[in-house]
DRENKOLMAR-735793 format. One line per 10 residues: number of its first residue (from 1); their letters; for each residue x, y, z of N, C-alpha, C. Coordinates in nm, 3 decimals. Example, Ala and Ser with C-alpha at 12.3 -4.5 7.8 and 13.67 -1.06 7.14 Angstrom:
1 = as = 1.319:-0.569:0.780:1.230:-0.450:0.780:1.320:-0.330:0.780 ~ 1.285:-0.225:0.708:1.367:-0.106:0.714:1.290:0.003:0.787 $
END
This chain:
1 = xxxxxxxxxx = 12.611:21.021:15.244:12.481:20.976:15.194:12.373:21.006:15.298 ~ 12.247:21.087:15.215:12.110:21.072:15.365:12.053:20.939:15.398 ~ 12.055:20.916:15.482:12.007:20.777:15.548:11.838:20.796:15.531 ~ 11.839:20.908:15.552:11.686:20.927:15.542:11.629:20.947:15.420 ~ 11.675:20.978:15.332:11.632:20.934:15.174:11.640:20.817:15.129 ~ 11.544:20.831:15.044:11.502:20.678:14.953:11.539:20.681:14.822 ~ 11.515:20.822:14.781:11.535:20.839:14.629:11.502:20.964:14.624 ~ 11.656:21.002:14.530:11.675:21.136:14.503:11.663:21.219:14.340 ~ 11.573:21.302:14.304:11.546:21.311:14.155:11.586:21.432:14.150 ~ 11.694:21.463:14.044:11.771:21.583:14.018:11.735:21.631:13.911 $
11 = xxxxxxxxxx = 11.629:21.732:13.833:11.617:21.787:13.701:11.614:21.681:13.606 ~ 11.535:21.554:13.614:11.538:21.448:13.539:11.466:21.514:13.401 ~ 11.515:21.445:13.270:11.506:21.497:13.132:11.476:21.361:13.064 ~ 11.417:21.305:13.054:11.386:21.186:12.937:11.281:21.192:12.829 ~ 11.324:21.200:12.721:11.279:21.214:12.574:11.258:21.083:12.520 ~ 11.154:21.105:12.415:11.126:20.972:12.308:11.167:21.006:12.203 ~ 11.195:20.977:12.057:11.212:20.981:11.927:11.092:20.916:11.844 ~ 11.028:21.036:11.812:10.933:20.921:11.769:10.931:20.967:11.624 ~ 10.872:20.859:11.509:10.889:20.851:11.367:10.719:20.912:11.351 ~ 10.750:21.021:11.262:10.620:21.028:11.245:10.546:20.971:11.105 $
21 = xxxxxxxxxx = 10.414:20.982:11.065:10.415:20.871:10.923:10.478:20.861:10.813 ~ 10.513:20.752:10.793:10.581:20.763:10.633:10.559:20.630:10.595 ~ 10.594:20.586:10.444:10.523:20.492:10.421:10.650:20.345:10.436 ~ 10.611:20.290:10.399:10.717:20.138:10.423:10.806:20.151:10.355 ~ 10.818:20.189:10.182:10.855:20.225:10.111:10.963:20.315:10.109 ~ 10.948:20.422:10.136:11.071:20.497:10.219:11.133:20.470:10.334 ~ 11.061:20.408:10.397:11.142:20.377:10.564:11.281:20.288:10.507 ~ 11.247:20.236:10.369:11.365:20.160:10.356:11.485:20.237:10.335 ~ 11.438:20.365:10.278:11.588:20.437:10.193:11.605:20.531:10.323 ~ 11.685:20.648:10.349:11.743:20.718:10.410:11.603:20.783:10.468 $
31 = xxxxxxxxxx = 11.598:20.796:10.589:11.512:20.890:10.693:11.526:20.982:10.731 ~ 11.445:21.129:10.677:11.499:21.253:10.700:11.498:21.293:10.812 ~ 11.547:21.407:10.858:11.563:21.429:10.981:11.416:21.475:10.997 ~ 11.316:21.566:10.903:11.224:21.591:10.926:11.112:21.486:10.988 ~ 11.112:21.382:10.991:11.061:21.240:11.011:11.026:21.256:11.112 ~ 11.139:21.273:11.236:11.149:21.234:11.364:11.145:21.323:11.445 ~ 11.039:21.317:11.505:10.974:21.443:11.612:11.078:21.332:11.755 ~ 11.131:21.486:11.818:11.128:21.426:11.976:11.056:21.493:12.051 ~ 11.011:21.383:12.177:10.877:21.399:12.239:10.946:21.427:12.385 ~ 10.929:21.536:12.470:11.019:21.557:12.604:10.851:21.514:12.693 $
41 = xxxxxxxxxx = 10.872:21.347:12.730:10.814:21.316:12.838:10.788:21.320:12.986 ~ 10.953:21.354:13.016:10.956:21.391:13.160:11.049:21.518:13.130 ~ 10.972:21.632:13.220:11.086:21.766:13.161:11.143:21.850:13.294 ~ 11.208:21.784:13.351:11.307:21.878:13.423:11.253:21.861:13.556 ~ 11.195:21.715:13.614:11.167:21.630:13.764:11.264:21.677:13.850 ~ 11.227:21.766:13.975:11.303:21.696:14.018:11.197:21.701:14.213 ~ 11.254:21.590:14.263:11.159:21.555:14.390:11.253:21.436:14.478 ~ 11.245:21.443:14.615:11.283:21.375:14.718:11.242:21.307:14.751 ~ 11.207:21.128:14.807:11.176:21.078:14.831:11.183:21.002:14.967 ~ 11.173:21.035:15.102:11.257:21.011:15.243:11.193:20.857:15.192 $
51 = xxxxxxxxxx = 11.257:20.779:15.320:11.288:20.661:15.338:11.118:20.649:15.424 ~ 11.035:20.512:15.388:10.933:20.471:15.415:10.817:20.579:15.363 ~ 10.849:20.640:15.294:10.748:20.695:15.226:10.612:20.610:15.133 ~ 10.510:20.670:15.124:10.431:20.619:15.043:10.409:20.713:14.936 ~ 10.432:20.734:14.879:10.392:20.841:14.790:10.306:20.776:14.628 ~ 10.210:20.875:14.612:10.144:20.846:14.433:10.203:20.932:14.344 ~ 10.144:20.933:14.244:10.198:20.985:14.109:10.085:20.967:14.033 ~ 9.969:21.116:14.055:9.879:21.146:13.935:9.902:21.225:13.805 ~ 9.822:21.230:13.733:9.826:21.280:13.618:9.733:21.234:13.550 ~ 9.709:21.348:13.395:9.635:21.269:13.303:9.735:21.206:13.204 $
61 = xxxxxxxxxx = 9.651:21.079:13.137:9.749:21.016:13.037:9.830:21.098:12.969 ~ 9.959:21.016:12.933:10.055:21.130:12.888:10.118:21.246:12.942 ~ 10.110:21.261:13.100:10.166:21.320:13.162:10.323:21.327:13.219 ~ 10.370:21.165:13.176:10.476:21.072:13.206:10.537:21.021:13.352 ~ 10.409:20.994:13.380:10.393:20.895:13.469:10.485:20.769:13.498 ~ 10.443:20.714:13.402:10.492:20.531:13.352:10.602:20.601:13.313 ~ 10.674:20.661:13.288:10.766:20.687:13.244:10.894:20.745:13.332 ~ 10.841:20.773:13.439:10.893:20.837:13.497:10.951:20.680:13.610 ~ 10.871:20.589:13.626:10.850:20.499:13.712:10.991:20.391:13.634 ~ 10.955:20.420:13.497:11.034:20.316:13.423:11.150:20.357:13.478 $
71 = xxxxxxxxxx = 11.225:20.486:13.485:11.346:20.516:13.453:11.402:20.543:13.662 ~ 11.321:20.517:13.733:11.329:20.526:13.863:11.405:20.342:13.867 ~ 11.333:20.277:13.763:11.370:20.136:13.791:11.479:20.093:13.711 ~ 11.548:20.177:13.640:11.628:20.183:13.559:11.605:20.124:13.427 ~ 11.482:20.115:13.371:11.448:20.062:13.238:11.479:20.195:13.108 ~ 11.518:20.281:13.203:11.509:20.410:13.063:11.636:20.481:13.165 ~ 11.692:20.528:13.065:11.800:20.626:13.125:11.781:20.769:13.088 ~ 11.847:20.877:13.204:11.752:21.004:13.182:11.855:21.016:13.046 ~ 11.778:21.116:12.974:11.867:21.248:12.896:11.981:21.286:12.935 ~ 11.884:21.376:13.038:11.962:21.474:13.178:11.874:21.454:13.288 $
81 = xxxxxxxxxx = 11.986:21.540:13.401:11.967:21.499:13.559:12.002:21.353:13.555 ~ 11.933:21.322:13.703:11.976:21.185:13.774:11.886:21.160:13.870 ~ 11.899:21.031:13.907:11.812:20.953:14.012:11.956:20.881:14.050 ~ 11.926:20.925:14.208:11.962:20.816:14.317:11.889:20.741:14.421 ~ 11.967:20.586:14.413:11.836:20.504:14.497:11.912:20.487:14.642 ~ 12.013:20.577:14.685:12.096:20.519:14.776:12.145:20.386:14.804 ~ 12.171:20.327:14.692:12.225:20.185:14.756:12.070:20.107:14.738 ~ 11.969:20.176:14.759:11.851:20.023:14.801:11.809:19.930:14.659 ~ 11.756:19.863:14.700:11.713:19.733:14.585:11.601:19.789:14.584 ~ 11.554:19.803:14.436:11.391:19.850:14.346:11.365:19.738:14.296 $
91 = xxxxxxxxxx = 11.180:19.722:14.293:11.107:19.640:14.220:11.016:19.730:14.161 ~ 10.968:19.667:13.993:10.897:19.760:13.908:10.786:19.653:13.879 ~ 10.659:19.672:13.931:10.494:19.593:13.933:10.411:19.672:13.826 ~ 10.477:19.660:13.674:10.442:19.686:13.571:10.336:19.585:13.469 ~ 10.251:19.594:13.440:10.170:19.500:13.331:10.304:19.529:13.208 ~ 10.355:19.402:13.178:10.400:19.393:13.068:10.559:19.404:13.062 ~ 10.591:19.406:13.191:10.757:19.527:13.198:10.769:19.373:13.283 ~ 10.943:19.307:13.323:11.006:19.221:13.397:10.988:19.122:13.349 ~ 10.928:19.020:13.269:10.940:18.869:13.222:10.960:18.882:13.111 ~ 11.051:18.714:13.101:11.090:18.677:13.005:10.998:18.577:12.918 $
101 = xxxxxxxxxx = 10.893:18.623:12.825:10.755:18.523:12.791:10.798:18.426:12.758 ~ 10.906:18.375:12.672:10.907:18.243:12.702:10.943:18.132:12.818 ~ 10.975:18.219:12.899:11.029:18.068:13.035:10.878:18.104:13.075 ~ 10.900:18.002:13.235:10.769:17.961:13.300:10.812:18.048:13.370 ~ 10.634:18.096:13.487:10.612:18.168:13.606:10.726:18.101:13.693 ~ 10.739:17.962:13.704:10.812:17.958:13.802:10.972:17.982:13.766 ~ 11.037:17.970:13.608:11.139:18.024:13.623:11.207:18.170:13.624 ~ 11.078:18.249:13.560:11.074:18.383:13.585:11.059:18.411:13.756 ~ 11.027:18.368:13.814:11.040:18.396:14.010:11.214:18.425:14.033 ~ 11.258:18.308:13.987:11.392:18.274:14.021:11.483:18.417:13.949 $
111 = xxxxxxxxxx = 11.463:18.370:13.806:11.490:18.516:13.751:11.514:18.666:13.796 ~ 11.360:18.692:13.793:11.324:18.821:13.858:11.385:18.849:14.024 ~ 11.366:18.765:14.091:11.421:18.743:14.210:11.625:18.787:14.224 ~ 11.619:18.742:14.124:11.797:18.699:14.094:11.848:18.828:14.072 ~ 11.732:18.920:13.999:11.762:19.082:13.923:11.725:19.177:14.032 ~ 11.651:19.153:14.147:11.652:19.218:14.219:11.757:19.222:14.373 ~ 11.830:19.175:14.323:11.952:19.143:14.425:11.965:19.041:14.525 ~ 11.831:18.924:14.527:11.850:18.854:14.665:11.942:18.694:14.549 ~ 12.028:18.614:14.648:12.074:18.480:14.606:11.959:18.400:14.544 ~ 12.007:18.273:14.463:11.979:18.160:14.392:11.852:18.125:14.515 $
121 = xxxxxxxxxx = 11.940:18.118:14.675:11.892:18.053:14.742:11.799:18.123:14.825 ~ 11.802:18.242:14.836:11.678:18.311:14.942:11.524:18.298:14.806 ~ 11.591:18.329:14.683:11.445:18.297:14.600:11.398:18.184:14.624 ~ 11.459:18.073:14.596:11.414:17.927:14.610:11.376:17.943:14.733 ~ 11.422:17.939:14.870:11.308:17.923:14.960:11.215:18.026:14.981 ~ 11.216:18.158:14.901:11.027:18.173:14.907:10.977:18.140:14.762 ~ 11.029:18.063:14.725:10.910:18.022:14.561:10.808:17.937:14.623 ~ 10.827:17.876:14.698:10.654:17.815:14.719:10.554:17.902:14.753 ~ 10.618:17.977:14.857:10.509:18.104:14.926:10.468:18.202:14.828 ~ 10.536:18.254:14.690:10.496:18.313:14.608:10.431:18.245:14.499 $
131 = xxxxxxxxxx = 10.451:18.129:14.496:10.335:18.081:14.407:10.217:18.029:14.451 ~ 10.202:18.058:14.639:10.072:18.029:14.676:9.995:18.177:14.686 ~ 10.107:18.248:14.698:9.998:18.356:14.719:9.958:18.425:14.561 ~ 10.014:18.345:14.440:9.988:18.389:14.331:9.837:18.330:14.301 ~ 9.799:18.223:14.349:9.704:18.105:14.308:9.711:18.073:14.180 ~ 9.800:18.100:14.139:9.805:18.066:13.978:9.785:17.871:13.923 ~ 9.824:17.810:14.059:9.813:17.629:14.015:9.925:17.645:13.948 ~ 9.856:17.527:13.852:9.929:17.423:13.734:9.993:17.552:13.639 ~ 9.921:17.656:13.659:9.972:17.760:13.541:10.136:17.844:13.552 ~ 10.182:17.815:13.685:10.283:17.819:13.718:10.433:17.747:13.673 $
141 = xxxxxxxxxx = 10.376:17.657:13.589:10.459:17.583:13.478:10.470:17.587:13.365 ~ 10.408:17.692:13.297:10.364:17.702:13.147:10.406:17.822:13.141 ~ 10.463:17.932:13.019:10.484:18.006:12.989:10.438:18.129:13.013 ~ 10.499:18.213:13.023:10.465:18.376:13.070:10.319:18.413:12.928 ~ 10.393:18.396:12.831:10.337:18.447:12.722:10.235:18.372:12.725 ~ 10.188:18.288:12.745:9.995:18.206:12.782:9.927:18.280:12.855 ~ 10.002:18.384:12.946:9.918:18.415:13.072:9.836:18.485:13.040 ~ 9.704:18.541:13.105:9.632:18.649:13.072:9.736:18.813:13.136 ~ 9.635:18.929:13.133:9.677:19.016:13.190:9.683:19.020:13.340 ~ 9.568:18.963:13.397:9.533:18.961:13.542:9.663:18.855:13.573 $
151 = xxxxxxxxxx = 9.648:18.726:13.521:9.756:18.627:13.584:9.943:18.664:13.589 ~ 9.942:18.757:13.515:10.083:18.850:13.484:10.064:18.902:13.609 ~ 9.979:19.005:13.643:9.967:19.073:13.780:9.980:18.988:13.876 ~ 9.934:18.879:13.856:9.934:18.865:14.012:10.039:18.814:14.049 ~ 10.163:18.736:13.914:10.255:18.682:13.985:10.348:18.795:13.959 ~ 10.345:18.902:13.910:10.399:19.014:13.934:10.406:19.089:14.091 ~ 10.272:19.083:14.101:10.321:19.133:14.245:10.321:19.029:14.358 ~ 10.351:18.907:14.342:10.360:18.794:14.389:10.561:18.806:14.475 ~ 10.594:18.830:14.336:10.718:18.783:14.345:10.790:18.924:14.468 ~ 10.723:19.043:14.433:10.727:19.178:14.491:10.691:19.162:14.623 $
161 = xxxxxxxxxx = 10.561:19.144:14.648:10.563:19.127:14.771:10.602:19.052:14.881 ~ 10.622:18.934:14.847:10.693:18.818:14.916:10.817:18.815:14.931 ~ 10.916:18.849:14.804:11.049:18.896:14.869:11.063:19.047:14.925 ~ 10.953:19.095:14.919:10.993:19.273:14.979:11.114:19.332:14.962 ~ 11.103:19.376:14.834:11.202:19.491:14.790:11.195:19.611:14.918 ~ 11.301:19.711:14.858:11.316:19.801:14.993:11.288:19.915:14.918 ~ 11.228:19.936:14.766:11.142:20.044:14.730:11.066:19.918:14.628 ~ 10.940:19.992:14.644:10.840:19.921:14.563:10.812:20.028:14.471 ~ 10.800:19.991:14.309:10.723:20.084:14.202:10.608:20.004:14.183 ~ 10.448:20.048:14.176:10.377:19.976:14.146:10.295:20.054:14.052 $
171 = xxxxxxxxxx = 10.281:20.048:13.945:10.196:20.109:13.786:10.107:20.056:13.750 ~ 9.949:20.056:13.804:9.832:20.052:13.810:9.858:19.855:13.839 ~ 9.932:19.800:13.886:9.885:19.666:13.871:9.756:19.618:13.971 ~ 9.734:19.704:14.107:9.654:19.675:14.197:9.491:19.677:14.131 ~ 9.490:19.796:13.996:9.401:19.759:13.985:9.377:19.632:13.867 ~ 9.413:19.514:13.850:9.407:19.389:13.762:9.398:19.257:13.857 ~ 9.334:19.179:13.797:9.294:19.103:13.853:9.131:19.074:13.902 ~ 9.083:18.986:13.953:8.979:18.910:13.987:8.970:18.992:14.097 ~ 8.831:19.000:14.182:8.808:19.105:14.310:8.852:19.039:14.392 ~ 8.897:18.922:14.457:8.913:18.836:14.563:9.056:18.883:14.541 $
181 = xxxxxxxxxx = 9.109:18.852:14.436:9.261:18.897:14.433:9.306:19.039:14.475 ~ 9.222:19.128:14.412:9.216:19.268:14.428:9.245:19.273:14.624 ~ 9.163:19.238:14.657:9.108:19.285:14.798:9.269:19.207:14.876 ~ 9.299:19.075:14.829:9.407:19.046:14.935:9.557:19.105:14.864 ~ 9.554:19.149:14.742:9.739:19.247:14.733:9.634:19.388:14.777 ~ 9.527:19.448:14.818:9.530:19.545:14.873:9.554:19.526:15.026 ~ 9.533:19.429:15.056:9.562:19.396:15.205:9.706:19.354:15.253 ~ 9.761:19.287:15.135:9.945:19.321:15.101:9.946:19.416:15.159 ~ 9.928:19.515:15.014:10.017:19.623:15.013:9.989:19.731:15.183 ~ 9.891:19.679:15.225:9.911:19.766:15.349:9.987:19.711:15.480 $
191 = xxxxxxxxxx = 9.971:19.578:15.451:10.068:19.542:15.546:10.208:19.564:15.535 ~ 10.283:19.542:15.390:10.407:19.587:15.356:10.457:19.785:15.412 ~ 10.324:19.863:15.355:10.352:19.990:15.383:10.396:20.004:15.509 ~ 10.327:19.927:15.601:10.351:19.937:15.764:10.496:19.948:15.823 ~ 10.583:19.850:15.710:10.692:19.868:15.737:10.787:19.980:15.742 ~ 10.855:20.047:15.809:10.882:20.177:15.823:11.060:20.210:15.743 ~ 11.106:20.067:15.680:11.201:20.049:15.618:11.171:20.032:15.506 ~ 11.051:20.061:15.436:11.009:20.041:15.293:10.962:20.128:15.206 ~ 10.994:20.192:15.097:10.923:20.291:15.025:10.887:20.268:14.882 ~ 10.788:20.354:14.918:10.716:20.318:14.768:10.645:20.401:14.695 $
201 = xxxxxxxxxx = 10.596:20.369:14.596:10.582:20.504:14.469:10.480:20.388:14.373 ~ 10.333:20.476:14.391:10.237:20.407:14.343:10.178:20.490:14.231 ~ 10.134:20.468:14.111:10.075:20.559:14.005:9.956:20.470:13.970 ~ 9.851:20.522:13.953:9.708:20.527:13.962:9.634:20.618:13.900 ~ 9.574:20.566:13.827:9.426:20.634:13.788:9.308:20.661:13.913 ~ 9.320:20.551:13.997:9.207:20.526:14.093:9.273:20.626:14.196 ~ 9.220:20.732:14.248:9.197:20.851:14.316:9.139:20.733:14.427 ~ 9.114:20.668:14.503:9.060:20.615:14.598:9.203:20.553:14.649 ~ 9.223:20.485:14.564:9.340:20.370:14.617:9.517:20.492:14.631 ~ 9.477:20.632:14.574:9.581:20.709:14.607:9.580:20.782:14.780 $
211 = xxxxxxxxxx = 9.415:20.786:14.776:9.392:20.852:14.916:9.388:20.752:15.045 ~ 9.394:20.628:14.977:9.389:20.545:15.118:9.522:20.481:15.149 ~ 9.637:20.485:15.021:9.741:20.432:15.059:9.894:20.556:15.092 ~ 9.836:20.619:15.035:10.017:20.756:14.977:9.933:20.863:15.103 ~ 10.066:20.828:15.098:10.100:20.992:15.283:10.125:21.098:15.205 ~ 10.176:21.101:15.059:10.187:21.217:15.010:10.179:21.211:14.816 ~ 10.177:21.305:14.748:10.133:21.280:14.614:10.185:21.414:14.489 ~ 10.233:21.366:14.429:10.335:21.416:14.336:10.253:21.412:14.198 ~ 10.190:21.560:14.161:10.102:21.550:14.033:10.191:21.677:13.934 ~ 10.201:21.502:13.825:10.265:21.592:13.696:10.180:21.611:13.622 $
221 = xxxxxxxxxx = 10.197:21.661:13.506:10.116:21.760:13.376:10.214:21.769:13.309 ~ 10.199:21.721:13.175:10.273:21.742:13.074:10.431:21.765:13.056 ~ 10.460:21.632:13.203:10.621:21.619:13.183:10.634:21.643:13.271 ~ 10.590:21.790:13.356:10.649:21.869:13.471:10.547:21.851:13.621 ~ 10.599:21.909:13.733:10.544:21.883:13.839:10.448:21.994:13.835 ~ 10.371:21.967:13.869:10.243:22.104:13.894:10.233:22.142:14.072 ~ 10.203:21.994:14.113:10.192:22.034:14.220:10.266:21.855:14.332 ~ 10.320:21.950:14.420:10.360:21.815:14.509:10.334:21.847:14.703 ~ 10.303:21.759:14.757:10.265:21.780:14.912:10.193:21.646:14.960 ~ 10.127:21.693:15.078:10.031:21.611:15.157:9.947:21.557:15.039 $
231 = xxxxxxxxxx = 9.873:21.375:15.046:9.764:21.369:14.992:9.619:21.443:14.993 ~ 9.570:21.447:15.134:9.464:21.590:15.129:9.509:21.663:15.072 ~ 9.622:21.773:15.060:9.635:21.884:14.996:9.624:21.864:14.875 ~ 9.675:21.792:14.791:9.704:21.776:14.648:9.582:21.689:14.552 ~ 9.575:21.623:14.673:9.431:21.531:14.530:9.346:21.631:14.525 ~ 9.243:21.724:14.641:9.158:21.781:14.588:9.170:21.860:14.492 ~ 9.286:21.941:14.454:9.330:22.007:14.354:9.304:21.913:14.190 ~ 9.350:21.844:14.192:9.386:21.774:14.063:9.253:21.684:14.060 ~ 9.189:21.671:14.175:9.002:21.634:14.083:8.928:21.698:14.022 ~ 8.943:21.835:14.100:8.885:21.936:14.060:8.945:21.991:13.924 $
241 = xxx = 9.071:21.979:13.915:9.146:22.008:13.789:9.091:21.892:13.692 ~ 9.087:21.807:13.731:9.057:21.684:13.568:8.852:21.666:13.569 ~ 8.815:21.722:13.681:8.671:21.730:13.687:8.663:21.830:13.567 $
END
């Protein structure tokens, strides 16, 4: 095994099935094959990831981005190819992806905590510290599914940053939330990066928050890699490309 890798992507292949219109009416009786377009979202990835890396992941929508992030965290399994995480524990800081809406923030901690490999008992003693740095209050007892979008984020990356996974996926959550919030998980996430045992893989719209955090940047197009290297090298390309 490389010690110095974080994550290894071999010719990754992941497809959707998607139904194209038909009416209710028929969906009941037999579905032709003509129906069902498949959609090749990620087409034939493949990229290295050394150990303490920061790396982004641009593109324009529909490039398969989020998609690519999902199946790094194991929410989607490839087609074809493969991802290896060497052994390390992944967290995925998705709007909408990891809770269970009906339990509470605080039993989703325990949960989520539980799925990312640490004991009953290392979660429980940081659930206080993650529900202070969530500020969520009293709302910390009430159901996932009450929450807004911002309050999902924040105990999303609440639970992420405080137990420090040993790869972080984070899919636009930095930018959600209230600005006070904004400014201290950006002040997280740089203190976490510091760590030289931690890697991570950030996807962004915000071209700012790619150039101030990722040492390096991986821009797909329509499934495939276009271009991968240094952040200087690669963002100016792909502004100028989506300019």
């Amino acid at each position: 095994m490389d010690e110095k890798c974080a994550i290894e992507i071999k010719d990754l292949v992941i497809r959707y099935r998607c139904l194209n219109k038909i009416s209710i009416r028929k969906s009941l009786f037999k579905l032709k094959k003509s129906n069902i377009e498949i959609v090749e979202a990620v087409s034939g990835v493949s990229c290295k990831v050394p150990k303490g890396e920061i790396m982004g992941i641009v593109g324009k929508n529909g490039s398969g981005k989020s998609t690519m992030l999902r199946a790094i965290a194991g929410i989607f399994a490839p087609d074809e190819g493969s991802i290896d995480l060497h052994g390390h524990n992944v967290s995925l800081l998705s709007i909408g992806v990891g809770f269970q809406k009906n339990l509470t923030g605080r039993e989703n901690i325990l949960l989520s905590g539980m799925l990312l490999g640490f004991t009953e008992q290392q979660v429980r003693s940081k659930t206080d510290e993650i529900i202070e740095f969530s500020e969520l209050g009293k709302f910390i007892d009430r159901p996932v599914k009450t929450y807004s979008s911002g309050m999902y984020s924040k105990l999303a990356f609440s639970i992420t940053a405080v137990l420090e996974a040993e790869i972080m996926l984070i899919d636009e959550v930095l930018s959600v939330g209230d600005a006070k919030f904004k400014k201290k998980s950006f002040r997280k996430m740089k203190s976490l990066i510091n760590d030289s045992n931690r890697t991570v893989i950030i996807v962004s719209h915000n071209n700012e928050t790619i150039r101030k955090l990722c040492n390096t940047v991986l821009w797909l197009h329509d499934g495939k890699v276009k271009m991968q290297g240094k952040t200087e090298d690669v963002l100016p390309h792909y502004e100028e490309f989506m300019a």
